[in-house]
Biopython code that builds the backbone (N, CA, C, O; Angstrom):
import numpy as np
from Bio.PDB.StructureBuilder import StructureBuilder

atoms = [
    (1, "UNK", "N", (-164.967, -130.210, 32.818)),
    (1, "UNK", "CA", (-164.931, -129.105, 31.879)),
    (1, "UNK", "C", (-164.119, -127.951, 32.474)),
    (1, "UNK", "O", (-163.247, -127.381, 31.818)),
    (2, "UNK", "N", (-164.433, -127.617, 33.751)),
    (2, "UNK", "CA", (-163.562, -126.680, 34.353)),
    (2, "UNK", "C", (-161.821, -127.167, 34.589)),
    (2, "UNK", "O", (-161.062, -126.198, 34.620)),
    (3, "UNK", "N", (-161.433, -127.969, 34.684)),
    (3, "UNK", "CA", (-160.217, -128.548, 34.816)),
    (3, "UNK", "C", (-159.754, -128.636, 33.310)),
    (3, "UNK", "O", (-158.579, -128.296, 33.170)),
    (4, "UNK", "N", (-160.349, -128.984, 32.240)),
    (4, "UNK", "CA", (-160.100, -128.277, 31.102)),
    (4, "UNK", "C", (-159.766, -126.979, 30.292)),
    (4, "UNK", "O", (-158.844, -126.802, 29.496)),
    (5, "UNK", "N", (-160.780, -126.087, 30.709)),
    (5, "UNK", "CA", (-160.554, -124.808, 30.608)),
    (5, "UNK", "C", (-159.463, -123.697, 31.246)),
    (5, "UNK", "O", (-158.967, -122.638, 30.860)),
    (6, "UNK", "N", (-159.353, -124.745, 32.721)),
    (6, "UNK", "CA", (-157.866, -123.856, 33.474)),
    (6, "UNK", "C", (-156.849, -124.539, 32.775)),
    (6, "UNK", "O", (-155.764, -123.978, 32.923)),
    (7, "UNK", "N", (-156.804, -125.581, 32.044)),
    (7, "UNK", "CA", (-155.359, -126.430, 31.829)),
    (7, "UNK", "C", (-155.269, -125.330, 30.591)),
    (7, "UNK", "O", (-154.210, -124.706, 30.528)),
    (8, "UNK", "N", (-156.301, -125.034, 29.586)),
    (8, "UNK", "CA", (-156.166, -124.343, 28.118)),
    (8, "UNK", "C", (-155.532, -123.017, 28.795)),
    (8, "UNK", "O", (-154.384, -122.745, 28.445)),
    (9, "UNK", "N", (-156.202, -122.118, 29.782)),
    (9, "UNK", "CA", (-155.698, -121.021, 30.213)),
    (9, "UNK", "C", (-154.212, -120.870, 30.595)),
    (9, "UNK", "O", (-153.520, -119.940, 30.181)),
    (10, "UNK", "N", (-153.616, -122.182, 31.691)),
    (10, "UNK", "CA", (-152.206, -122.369, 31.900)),
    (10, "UNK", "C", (-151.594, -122.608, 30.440)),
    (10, "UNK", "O", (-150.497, -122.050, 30.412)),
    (11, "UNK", "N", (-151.833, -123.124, 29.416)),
    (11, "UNK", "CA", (-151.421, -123.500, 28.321)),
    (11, "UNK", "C", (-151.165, -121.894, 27.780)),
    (11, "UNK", "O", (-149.983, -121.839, 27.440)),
    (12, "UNK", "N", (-151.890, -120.442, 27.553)),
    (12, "UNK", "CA", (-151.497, -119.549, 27.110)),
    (12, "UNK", "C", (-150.948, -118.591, 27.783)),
    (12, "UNK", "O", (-150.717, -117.509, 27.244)),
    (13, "UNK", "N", (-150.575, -118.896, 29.393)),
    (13, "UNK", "CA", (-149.876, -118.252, 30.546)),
    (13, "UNK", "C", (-150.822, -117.376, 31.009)),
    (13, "UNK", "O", (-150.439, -116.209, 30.927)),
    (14, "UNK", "N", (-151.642, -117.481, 31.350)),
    (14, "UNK", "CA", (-152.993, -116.480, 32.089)),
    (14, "UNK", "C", (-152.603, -116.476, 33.242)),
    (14, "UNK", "O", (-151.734, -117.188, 33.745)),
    (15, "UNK", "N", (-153.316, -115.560, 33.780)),
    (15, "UNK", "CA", (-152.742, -115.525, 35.455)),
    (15, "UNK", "C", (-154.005, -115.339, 36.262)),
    (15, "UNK", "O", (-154.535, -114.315, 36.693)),
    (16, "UNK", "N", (-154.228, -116.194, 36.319)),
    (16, "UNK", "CA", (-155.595, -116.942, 37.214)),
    (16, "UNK", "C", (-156.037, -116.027, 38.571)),
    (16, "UNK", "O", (-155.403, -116.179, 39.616)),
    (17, "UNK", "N", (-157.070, -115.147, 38.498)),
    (17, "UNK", "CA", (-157.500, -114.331, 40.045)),
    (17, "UNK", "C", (-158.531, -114.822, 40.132)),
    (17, "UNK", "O", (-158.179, -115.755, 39.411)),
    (18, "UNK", "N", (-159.798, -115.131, 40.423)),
    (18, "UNK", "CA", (-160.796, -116.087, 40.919)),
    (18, "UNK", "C", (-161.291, -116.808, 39.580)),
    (18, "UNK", "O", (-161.116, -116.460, 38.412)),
    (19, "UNK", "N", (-162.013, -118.000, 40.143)),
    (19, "UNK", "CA", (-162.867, -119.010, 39.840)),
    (19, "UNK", "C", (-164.289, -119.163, 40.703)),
    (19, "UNK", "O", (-164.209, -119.594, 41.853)),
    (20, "UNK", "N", (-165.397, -118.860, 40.228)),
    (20, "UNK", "CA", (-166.611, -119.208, 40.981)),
    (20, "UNK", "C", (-167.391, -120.281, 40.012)),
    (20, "UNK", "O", (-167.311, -120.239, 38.784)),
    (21, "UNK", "N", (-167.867, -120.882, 40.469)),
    (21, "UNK", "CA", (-168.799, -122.466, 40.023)),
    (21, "UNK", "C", (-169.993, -122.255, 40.968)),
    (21, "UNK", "O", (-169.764, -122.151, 42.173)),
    (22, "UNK", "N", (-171.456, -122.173, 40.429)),
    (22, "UNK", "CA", (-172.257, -122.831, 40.713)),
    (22, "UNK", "C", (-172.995, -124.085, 40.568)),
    (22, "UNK", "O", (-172.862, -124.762, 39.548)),
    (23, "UNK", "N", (-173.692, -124.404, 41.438)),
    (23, "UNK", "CA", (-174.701, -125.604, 41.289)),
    (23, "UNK", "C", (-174.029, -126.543, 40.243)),
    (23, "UNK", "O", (-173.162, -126.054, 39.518)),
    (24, "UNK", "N", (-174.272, -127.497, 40.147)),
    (24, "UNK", "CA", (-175.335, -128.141, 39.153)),
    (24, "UNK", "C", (-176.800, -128.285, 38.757)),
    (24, "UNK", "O", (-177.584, -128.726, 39.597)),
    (25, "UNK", "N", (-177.139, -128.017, 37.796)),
    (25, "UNK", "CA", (-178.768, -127.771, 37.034)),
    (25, "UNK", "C", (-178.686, -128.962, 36.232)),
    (25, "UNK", "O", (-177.839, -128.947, 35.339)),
    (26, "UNK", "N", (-179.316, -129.880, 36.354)),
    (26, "UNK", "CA", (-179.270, -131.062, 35.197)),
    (26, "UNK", "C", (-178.524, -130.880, 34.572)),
    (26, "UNK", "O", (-178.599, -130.615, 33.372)),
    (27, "UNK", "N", (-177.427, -130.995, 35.359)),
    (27, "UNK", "CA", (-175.908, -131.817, 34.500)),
    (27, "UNK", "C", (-174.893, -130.619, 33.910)),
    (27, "UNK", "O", (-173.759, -130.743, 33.448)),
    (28, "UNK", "N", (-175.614, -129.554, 34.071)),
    (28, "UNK", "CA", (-175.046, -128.805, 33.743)),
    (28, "UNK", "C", (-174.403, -127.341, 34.966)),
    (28, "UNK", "O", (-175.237, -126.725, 35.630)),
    (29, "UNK", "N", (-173.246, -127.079, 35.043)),
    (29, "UNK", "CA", (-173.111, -126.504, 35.982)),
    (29, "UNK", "C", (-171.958, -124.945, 35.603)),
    (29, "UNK", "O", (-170.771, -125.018, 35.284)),
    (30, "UNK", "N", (-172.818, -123.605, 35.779)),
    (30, "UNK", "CA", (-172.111, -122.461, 35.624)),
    (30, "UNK", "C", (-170.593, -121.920, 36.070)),
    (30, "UNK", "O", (-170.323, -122.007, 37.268)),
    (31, "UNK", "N", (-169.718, -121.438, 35.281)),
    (31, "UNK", "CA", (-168.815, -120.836, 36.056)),
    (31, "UNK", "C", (-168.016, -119.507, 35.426)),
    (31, "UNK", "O", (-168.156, -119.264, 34.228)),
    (32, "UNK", "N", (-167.372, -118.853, 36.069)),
    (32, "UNK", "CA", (-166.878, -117.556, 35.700)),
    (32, "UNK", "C", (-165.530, -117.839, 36.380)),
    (32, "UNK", "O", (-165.421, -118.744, 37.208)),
    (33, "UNK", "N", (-164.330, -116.916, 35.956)),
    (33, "UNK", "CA", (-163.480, -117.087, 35.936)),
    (33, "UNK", "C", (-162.875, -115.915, 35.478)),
    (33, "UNK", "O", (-163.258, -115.260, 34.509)),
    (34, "UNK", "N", (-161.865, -115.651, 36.241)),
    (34, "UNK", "CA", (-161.209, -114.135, 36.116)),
    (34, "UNK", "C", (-159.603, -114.392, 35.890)),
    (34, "UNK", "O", (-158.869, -115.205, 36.450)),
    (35, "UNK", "N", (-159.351, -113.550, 35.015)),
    (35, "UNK", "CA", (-157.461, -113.994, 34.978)),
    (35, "UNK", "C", (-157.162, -112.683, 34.335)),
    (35, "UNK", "O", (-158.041, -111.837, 34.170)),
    (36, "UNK", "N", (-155.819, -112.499, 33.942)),
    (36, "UNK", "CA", (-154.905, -111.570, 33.051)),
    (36, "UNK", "C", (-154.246, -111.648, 32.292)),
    (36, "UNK", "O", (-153.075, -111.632, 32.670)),
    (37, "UNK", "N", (-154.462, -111.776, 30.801)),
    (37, "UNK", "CA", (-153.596, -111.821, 29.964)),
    (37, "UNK", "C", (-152.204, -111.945, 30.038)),
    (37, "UNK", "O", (-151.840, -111.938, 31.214)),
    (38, "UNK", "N", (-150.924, -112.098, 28.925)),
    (38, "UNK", "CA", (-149.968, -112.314, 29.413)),
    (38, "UNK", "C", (-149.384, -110.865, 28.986)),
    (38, "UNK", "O", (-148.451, -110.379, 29.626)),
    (39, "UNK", "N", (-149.971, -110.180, 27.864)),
    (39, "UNK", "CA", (-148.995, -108.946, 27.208)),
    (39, "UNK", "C", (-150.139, -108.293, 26.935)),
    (39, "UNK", "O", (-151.284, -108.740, 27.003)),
    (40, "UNK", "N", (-149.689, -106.933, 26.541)),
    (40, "UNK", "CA", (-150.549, -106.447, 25.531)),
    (40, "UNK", "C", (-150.695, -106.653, 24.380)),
    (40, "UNK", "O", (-151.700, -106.280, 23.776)),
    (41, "UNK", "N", (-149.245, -107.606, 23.565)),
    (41, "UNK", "CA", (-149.613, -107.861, 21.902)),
    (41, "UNK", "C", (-150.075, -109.351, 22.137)),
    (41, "UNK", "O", (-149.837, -110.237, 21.316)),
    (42, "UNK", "N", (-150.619, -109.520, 23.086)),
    (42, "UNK", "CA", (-151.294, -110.809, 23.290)),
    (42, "UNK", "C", (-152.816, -110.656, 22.642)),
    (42, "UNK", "O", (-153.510, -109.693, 22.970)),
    (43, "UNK", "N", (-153.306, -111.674, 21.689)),
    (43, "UNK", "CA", (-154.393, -111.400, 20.798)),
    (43, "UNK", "C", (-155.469, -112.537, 21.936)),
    (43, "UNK", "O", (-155.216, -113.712, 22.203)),
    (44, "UNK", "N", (-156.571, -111.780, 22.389)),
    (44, "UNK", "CA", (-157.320, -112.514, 23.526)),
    (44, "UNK", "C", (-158.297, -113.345, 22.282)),
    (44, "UNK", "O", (-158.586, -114.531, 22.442)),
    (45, "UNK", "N", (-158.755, -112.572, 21.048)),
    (45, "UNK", "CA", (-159.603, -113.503, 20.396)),
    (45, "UNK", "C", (-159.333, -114.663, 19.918)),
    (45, "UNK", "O", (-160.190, -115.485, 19.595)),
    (46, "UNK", "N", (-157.672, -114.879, 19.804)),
    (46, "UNK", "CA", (-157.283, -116.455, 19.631)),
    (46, "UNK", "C", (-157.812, -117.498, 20.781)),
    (46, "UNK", "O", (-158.496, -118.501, 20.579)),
    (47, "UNK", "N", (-157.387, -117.076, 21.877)),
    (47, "UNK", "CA", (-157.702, -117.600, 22.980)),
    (47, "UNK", "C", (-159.033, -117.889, 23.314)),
    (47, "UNK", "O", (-159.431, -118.977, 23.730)),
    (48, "UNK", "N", (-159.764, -116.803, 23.105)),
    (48, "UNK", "CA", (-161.279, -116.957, 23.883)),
    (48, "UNK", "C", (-161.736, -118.384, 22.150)),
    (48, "UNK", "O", (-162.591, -119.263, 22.253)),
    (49, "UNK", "N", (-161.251, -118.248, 21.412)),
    (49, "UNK", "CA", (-161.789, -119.534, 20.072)),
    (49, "UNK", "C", (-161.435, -120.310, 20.723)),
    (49, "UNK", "O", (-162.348, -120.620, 21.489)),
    (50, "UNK", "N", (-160.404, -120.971, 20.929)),
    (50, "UNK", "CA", (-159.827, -122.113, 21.638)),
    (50, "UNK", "C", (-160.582, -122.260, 23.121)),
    (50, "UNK", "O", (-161.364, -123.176, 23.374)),
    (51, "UNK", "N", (-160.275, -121.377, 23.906)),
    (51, "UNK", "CA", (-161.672, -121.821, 25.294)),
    (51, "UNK", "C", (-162.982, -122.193, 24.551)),
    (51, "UNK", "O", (-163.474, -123.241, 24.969)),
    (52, "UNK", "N", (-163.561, -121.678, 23.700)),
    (52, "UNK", "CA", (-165.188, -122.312, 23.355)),
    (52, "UNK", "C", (-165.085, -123.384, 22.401)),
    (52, "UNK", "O", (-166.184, -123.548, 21.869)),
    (53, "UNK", "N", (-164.133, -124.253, 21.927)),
    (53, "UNK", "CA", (-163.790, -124.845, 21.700)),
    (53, "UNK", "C", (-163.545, -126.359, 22.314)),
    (53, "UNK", "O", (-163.358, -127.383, 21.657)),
    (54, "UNK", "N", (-163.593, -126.229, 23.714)),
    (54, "UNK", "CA", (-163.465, -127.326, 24.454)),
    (54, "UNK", "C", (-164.769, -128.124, 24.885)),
    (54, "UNK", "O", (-165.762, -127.640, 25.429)),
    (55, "UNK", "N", (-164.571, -129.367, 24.549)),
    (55, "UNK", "CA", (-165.723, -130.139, 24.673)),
    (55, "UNK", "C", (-166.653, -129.429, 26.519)),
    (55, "UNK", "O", (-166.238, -129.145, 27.643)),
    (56, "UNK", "N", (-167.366, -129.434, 26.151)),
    (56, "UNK", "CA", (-168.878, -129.381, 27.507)),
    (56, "UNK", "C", (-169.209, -127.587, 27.389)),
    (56, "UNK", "O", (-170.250, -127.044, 27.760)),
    (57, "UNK", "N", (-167.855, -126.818, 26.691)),
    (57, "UNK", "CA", (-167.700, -124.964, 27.352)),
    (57, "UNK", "C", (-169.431, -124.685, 26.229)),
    (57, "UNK", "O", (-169.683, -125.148, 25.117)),
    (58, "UNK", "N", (-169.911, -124.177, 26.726)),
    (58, "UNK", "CA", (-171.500, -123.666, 25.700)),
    (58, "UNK", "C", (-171.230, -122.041, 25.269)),
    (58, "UNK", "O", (-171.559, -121.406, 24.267)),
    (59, "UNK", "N", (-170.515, -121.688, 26.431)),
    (59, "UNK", "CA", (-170.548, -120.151, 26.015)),
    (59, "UNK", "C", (-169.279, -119.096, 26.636)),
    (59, "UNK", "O", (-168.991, -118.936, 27.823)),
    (60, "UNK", "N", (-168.654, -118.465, 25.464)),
    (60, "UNK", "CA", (-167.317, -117.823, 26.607)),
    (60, "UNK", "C", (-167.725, -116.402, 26.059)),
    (60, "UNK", "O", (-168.184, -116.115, 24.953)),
    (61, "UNK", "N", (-167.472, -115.700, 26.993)),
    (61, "UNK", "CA", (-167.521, -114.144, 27.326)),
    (61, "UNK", "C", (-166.578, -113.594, 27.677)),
    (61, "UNK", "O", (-165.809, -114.121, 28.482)),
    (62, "UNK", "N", (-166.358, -112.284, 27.129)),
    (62, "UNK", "CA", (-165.065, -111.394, 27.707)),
    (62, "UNK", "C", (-166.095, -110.494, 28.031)),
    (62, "UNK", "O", (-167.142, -110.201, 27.454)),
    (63, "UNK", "N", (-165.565, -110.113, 29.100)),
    (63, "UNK", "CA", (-165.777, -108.970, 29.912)),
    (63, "UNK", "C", (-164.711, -107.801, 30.043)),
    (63, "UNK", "O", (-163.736, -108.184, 30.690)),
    (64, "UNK", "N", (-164.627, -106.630, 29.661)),
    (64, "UNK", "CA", (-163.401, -105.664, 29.836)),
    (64, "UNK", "C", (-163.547, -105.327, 30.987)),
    (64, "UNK", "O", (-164.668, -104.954, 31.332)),
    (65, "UNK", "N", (-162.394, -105.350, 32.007)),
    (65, "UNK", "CA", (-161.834, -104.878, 33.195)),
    (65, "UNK", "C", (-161.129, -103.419, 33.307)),
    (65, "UNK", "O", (-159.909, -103.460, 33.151)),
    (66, "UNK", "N", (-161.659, -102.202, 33.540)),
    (66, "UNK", "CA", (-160.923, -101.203, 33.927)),
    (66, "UNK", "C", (-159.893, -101.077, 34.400)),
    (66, "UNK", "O", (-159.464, -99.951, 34.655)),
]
sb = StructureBuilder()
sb.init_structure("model")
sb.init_model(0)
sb.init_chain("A")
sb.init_seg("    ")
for serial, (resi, resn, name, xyz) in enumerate(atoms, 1):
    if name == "N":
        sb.init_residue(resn, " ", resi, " ")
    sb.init_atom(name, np.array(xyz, "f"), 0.0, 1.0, " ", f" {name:<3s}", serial, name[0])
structure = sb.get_structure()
């Protein structure tokens, strides 16, 4: 699922600054992930549909960065 979600991210030119993964919990295993848009007329809500969109993702979050 994570090798999915970075391939969708390279797919809209993100620029990848960390990845953290925890555990696995019965089968299921957390992760967060930090990147940067490509523009400002870059529309992030297309993107974040398409990330929750990918088979195993349960839940995507934006977080605003100062």
């Amino acid at each position: 699922v994570l090798s999915a979600f970075l391939q969708q991210l390279y797919s809209f030119q993100a620029n990848l600054l960390t990845v953290n993964q925890g555990l696995p919990v019965d089968g299921i295993a957390s992760f967060s992930v930090s990147f940067r848009i490509p523009s400002e007329d870059f529309d992030p809500e297309v993107m974040l549909n398409e990330l929750s969109e990918i088979d195993g993702v349960i839940s995507v979050k934006r977080i605003h960065g100062e």
